[in-house]
C-alpha positions as CSV (number, residue, x, y, z in Angstrom):
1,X,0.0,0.0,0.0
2,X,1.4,3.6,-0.8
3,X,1.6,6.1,1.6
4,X,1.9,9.8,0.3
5,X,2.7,13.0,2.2
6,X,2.2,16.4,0.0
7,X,5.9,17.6,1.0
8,X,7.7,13.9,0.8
9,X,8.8,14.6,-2.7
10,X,10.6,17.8,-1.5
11,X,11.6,16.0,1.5
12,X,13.8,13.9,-0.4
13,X,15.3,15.9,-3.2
14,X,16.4,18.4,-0.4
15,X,17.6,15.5,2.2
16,X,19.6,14.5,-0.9
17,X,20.7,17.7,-1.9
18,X,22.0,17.7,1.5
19,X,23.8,14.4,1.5
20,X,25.3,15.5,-2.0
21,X,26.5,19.0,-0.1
22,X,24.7,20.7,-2.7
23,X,22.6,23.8,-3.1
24,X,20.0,25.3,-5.9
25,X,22.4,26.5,-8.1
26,X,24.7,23.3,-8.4
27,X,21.7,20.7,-8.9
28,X,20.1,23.0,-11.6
29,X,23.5,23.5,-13.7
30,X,24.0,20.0,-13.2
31,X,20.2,19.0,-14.4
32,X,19.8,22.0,-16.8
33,X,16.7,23.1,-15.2
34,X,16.6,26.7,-15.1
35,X,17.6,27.9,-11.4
36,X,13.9,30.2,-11.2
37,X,11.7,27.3,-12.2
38,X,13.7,24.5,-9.6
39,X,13.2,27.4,-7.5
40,X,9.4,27.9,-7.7
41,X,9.1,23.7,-7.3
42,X,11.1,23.2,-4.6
43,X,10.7,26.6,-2.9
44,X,7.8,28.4,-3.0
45,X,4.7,28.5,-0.7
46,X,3.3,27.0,-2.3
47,X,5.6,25.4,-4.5
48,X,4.4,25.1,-8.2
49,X,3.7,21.5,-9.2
50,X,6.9,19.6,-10.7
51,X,7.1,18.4,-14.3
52,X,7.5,15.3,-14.9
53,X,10.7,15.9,-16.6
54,X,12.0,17.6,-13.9
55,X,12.3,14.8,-11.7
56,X,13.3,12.7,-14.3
57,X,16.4,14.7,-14.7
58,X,16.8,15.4,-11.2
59,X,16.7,11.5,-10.5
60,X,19.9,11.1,-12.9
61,X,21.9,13.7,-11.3
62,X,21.8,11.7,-7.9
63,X,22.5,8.7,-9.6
64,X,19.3,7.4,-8.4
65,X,17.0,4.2,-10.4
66,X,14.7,5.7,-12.9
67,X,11.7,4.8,-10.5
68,X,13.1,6.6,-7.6
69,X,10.5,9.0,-6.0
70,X,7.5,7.7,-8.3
71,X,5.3,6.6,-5.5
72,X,5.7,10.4,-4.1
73,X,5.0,12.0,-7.4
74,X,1.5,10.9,-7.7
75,X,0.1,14.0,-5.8
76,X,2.0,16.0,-8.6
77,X,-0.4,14.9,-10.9
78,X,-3.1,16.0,-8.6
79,X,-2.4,19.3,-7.7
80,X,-5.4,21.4,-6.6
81,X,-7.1,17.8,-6.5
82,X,-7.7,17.7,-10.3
83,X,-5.6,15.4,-13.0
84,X,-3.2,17.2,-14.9
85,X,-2.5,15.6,-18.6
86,X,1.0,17.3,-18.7
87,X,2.1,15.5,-15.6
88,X,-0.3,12.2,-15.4
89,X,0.2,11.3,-19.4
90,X,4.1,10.8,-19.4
91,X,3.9,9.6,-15.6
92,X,1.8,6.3,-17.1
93,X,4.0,6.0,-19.5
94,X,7.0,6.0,-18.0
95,X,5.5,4.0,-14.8
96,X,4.2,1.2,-17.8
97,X,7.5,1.5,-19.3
98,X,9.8,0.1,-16.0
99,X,7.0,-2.0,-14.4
100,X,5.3,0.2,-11.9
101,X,1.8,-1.5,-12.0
102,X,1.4,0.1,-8.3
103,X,1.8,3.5,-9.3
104,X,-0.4,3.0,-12.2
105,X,-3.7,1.2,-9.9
106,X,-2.9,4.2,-7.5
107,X,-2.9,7.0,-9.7
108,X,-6.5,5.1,-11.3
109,X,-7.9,4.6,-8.1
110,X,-7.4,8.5,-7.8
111,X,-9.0,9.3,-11.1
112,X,-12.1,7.0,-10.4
113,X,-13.0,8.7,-6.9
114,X,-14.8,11.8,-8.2
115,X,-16.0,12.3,-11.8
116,X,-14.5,10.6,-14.2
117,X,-13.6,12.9,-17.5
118,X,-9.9,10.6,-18.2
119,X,-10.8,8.3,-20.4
120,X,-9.0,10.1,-23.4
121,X,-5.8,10.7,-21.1
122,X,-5.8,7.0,-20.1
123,X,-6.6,5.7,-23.8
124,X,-3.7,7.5,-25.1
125,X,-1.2,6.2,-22.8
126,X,-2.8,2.8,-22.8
127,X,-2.1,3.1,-26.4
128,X,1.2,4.2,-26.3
129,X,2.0,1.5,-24.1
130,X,0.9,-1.1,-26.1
131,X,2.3,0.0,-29.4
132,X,5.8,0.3,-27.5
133,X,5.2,-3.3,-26.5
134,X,4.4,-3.1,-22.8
135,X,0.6,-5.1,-23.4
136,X,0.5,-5.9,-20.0
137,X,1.1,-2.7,-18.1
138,X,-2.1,-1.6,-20.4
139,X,-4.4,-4.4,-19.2
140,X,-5.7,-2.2,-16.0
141,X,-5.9,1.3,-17.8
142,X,-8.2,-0.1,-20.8
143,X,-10.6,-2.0,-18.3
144,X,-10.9,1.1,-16.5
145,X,-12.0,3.3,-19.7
146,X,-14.5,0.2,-20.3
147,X,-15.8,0.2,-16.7
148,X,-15.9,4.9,-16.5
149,X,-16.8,5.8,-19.9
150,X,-19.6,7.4,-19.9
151,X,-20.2,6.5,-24.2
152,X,-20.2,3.0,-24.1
153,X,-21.0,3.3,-28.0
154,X,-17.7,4.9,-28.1
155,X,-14.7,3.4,-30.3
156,X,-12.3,4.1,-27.6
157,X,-14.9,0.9,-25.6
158,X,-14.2,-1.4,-28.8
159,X,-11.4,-0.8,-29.1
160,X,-10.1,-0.4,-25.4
161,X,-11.9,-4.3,-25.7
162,X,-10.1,-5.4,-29.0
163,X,-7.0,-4.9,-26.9
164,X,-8.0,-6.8,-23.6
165,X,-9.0,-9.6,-26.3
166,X,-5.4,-10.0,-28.2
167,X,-3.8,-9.1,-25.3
168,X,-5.7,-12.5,-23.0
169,X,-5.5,-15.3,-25.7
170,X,-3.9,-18.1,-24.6
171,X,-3.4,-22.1,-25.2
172,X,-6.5,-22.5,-23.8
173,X,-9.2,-23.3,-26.4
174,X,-12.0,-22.5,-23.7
175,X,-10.4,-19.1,-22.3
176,X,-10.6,-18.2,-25.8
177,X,-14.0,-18.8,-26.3
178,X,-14.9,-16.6,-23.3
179,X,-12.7,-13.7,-24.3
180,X,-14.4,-14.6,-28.2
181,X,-18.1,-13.9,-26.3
182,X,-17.0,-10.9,-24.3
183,X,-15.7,-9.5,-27.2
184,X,-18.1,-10.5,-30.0
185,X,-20.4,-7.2,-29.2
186,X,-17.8,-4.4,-30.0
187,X,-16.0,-6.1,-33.1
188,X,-18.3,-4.3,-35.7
189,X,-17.6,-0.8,-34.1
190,X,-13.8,-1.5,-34.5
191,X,-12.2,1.0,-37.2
192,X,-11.9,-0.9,-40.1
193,X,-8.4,-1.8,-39.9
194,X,-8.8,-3.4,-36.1
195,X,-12.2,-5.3,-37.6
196,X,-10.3,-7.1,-39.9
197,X,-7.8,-8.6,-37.9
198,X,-10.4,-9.2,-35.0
199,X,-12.9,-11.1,-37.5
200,X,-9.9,-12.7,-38.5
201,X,-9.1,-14.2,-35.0
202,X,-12.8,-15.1,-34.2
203,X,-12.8,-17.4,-36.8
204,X,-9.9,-19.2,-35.8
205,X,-10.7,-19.0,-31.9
206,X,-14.3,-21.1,-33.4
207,X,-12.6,-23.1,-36.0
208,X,-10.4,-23.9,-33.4
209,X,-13.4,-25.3,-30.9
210,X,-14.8,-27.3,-34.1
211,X,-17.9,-25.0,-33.5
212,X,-18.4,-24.6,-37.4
213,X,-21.7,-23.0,-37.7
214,X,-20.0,-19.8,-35.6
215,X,-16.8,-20.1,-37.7
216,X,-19.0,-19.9,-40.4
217,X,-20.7,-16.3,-39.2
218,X,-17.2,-15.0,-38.8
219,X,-15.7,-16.4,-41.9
220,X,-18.3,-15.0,-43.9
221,X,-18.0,-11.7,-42.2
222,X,-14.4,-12.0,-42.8
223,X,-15.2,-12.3,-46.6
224,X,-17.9,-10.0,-47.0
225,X,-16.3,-7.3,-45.1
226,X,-12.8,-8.1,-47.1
227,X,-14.9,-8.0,-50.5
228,X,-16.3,-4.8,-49.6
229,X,-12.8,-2.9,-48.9
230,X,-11.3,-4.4,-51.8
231,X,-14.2,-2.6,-53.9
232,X,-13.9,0.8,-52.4
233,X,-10.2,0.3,-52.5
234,X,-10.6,-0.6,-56.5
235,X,-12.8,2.4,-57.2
236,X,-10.4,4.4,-55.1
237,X,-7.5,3.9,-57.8
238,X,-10.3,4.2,-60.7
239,X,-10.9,7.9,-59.0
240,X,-7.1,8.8,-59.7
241,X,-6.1,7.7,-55.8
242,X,-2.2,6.9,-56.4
243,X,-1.8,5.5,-53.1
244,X,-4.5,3.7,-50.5
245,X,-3.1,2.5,-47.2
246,X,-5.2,0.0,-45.0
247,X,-2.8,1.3,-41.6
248,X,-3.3,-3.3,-40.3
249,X,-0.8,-5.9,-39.3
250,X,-1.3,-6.8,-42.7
251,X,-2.0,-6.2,-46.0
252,X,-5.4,-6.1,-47.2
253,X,-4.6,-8.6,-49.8
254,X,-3.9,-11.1,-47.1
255,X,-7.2,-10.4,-45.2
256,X,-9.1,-10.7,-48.9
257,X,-7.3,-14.3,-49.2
258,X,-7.9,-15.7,-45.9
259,X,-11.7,-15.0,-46.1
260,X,-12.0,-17.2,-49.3
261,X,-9.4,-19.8,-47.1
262,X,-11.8,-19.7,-44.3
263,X,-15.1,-20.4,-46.4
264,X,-13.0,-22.8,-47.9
265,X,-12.0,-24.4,-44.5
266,X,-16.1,-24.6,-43.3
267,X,-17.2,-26.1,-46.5
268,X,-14.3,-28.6,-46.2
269,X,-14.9,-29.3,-42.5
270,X,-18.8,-30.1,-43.5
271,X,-17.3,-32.4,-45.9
272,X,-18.6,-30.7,-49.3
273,X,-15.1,-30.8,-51.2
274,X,-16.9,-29.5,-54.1
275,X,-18.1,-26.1,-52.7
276,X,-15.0,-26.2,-50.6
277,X,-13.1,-26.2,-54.4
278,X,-15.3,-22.8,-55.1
279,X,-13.6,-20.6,-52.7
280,X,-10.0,-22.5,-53.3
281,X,-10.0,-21.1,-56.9
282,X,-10.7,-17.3,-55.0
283,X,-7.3,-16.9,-53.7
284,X,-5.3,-19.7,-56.2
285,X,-4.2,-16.5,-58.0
286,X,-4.1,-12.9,-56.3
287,X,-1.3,-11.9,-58.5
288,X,-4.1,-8.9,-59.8
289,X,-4.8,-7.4,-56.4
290,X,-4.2,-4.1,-56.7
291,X,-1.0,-1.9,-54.6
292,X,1.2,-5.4,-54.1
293,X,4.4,-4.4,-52.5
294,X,7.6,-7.1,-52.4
295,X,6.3,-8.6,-49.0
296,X,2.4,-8.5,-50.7
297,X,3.7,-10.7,-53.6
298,X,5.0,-13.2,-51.4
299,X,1.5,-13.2,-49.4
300,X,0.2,-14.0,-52.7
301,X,2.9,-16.9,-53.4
302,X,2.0,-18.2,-50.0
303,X,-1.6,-18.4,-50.9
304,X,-0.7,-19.7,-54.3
305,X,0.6,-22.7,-52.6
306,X,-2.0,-23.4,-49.8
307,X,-4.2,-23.4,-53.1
308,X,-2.3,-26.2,-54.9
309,X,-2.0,-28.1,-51.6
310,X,-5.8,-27.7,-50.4
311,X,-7.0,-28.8,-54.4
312,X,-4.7,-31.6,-53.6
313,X,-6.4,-33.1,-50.1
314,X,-9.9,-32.5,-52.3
315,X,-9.2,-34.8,-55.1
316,X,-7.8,-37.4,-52.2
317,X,-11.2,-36.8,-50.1
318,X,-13.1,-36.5,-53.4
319,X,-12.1,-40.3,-53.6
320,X,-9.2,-39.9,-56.1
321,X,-6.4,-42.6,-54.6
322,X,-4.1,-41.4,-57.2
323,X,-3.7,-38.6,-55.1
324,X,-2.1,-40.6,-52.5
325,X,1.4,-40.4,-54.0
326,X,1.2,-36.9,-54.9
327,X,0.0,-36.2,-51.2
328,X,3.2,-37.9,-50.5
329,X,5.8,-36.2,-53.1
330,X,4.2,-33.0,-51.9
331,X,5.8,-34.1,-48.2
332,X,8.5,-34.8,-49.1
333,X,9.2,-31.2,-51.1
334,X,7.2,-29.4,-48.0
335,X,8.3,-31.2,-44.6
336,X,6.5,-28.0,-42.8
337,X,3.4,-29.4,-44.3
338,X,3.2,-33.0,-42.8
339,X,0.9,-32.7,-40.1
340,X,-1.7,-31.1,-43.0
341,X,-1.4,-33.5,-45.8
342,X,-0.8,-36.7,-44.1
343,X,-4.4,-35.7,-41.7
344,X,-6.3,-36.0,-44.8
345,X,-4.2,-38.9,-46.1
346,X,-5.2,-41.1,-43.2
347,X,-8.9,-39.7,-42.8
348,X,-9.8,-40.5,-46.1
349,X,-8.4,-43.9,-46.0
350,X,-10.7,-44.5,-42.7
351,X,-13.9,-43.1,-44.5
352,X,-12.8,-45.1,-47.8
353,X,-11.1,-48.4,-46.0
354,X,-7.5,-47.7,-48.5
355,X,-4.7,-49.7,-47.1
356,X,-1.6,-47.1,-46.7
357,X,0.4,-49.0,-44.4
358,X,3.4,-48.4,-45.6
359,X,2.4,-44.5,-45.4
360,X,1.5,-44.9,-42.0
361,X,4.7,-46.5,-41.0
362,X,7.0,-44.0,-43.3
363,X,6.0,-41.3,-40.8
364,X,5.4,-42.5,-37.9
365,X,9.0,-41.3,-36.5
366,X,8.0,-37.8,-37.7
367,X,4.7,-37.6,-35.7
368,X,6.7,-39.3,-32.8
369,X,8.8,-36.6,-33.1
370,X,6.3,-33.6,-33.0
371,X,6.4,-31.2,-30.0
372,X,4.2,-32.1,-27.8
373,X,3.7,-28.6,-25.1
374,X,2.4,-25.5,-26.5
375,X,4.4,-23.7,-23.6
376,X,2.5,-20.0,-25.1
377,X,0.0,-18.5,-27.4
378,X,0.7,-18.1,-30.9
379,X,-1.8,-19.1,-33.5
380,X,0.3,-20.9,-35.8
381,X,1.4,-23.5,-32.7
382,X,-2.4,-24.0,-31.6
383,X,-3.3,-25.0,-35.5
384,X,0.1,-27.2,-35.5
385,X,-1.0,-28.7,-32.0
386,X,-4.9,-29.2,-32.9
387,X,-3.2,-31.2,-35.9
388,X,-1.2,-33.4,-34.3
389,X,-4.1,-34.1,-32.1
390,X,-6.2,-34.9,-35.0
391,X,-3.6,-37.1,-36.9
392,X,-3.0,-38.8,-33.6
393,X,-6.9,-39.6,-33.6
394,X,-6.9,-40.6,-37.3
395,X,-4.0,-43.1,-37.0
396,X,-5.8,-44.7,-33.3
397,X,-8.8,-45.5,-36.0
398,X,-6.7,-46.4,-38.9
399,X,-4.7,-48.9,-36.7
400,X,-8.3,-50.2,-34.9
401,X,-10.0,-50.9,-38.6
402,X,-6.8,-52.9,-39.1
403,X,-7.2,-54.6,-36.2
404,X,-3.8,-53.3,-34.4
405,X,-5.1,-52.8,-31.0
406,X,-2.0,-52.0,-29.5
407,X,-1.5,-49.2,-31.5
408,X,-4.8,-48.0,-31.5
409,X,-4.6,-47.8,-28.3
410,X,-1.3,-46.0,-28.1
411,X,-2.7,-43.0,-30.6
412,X,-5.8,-42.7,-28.4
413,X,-4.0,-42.2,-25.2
414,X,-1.5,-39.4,-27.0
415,X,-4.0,-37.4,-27.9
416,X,-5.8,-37.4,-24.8
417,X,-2.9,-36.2,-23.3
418,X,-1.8,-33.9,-26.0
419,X,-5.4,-32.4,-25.5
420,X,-4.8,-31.6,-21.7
421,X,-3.2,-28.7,-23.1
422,X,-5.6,-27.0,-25.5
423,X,-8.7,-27.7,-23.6
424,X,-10.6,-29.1,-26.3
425,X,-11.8,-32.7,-26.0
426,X,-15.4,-32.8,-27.0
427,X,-14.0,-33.4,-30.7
428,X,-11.8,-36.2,-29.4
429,X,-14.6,-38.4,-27.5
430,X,-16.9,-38.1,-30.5
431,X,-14.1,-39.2,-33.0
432,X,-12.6,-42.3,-30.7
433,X,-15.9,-43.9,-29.3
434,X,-15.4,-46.7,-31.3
435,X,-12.5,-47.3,-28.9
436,X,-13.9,-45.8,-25.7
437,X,-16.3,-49.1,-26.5
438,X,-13.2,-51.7,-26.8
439,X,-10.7,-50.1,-24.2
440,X,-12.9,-49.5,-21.4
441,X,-9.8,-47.6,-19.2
442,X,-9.1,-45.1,-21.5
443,X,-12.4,-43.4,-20.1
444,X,-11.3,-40.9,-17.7
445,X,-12.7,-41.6,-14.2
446,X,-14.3,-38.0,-13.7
């Protein structure tokens, strides 16, 4: 708990001065605060309110570390008993910036007790904070704009959300989900930039949970809103525009292709290969798409070759076994890929009964060898980890139709364990009751 005392702050720089044998003139020549305005701070009755600044530069003359004095500068900020944005705005900052969460929930708790009218200070520095990189010295300052401002319509509320959202996700599927529903609300008053990414990360967070008919509302929110951009960007250019800039973490053509990926990715998860195909051939080719920069064309390449590999795993589902072996050289030329390719491999020789034994066996050591702790978020690790789980359940059936028990058995138990961390075994029991029936002990006892 922080005490305060309205002349501690003096207190100090003077018991200090003293220590140091040093008077007005010295500290201000060596801080290069001008001698009448240290004056009026330290001196007067009563003494003007310090900058921020000005302890900052008196803290280095006395050698002292950078947060040395903070908990006494809070009445600074105060002065008169209202917040001062000249003295409150870089004190945040620079209490987020070394890890002073105290200082921060102190100098909150003083802006909540009487009316609150701080919302725009706090949003700026919240903002500040977070671009700089310091996301969770910003989690308290945006819940206290959500739980003060008095617009709750506002964007500062959405997006004040949007940031508690990205800044919470986790390996936890069900976390996710309940950030996902807290968040849901504010996504469409999200500037346009912030909406794509957001929509973007719904639809994983759902695909994710294998709840497809909400993947599907954000997917196709995803594309719509993605479609609609690209038109007003289009007809932007056709106006004489030279230069559009979308100000997200990505280029709009990237946002445009993942929609058609994740209509793609419902359609294909429904098991309707054929409409699935529809939306592959909307982002085989974005070569066109208008203001392509170097990394834009290899976004496009990217997609490109999820194209080829997806119209791949469609022919194979589609009941093509010829596509086996190209499944297999396209392993082989794309190890990064395995997981992916060999997932539909195995499923579709458990709906179709294909014998790939050999296949099975040839990668075995790789899927052996796949990590098996997500140890923290990142959205490319939860996909890799919910396929591992899923090949894992694909080769406990594969070896069960074929009558391996053992090995059945030994798939089934990995990814139950794999799933302890993701949170996400609803998919699992529905997928392995077959041998939930035969192996009675691999039902967990609660």
């Amino acid at each position: 708990m922080i005490a305060y005392k309205s002349d501690s702050l003096r207190h100090f720089i003077k018991s200090e001065m003293e220590q140091c044998k040093m008077n007005l003139s010295s500290l201000a020549s060596l801080s290069g605060i001008n001698r009448g305005a240290l004056s009026k701070t330290l001196n007067s009755q009563p003494p003007d309110p310090m900058p921020f600044n000005q302890l900052e530069q008196i803290t280095k003359v006395f050698g002292k570390p950078e947060d040395w004095l903070f908990e006494y500068y809070i009445d600074e900020c105060f002065y008169h008993g209202k917040p001062n944005k000249r003295r409150v705005e870089p004190f945040l900052i620079r209490c987020g910036e070394v890890g002073r969460s105290d200082c921060i929930e102190a100098v909150l708790a003083r802006l909540v007790e009487g009316e609150f009218e701080s919302s725009d200070i706090l949003f700026d520095v919240a903002e500040y904070l977070y671009a700089g990189g310091n996301v969770e010295a910003t989690i308290n300052l945006y819940e206290t704009i959500i739980e003060h401002e008095k617009s709750k319509d506002s964007e500062k509320i959405a997006i004040s959300h949007y940031r508690l959202f990205r800044a919470r996700l986790s390996d936890k599927h069900e976390v996710n989900h309940q950030l996902a529903i807290r968040f849901e609300p504010f996504c469409d008053k999200l500037p346009d930039n912030y909406r794509l990414e957001a929509l973007m990360k719904l639809a994983n967070i759902y695909f994710s949970l294998n709840l497809i008919d909400q993947a599907e509302i954000y997917s196709r929110r995803l594309f719509d809103f993605s479609q609609a951009l690209y038109h007003s960007v289009e007809a932007k250019l056709r106006s004489g525009h030279s230069t559009w800039s979308l100000n997200a973490e990505y280029q709009l053509v990237v946002y445009y292709g993942y929609g058609f990926m994740c209509m793609e990715n419902v359609y294909s998860l429904r098991g309707d290969y054929k409409k699935a195909g529809v939306y592959t051939e909307g982002y085989t080719d974005l070569s066109w798409f208008p203001g392509l920069d170097e990394h834009g064309h290899k976004e496009v390449k990217s997609f490109s070759k999820f194209a080829m590999q997806n119209k791949m795993h469609f022919k194979l589902a589609l009941g093509n076994e010829d596509a086996i072996e190209e499944c297999i050289t396209w392993i082989e030329e794309n190890p990064n890929e395995l997981l992916t390719t060999l997932l539909y491999i195995i499923r579709t020789a458990n709906y179709s009964g294909y014998c790939i034994d050999s296949i099975v066996e040839r990668f075995h050591k790789q899927v052996e060898e796949f990590p098996h702790e997500a140890t923290n978020y990142s959205q490319n690790i939860t996909l890799s980890f919910n396929r591992y789980v899923r090949v894992c359940i694909e080769y406990a059936l594969y070896y069960f139709n074929q009558r391996k028990y053992e090995q059945a058995r030994n798939y089934a138990v990995k990814a139950l364990n794999a799933d302890v961390g993701i949170n996400n075994g609803k998919y699992i029991f529905a997928r392995l009751a077959p041998l939930f029936e035969h192996f009675s002990d691999l039902i967990p006892s609660n």
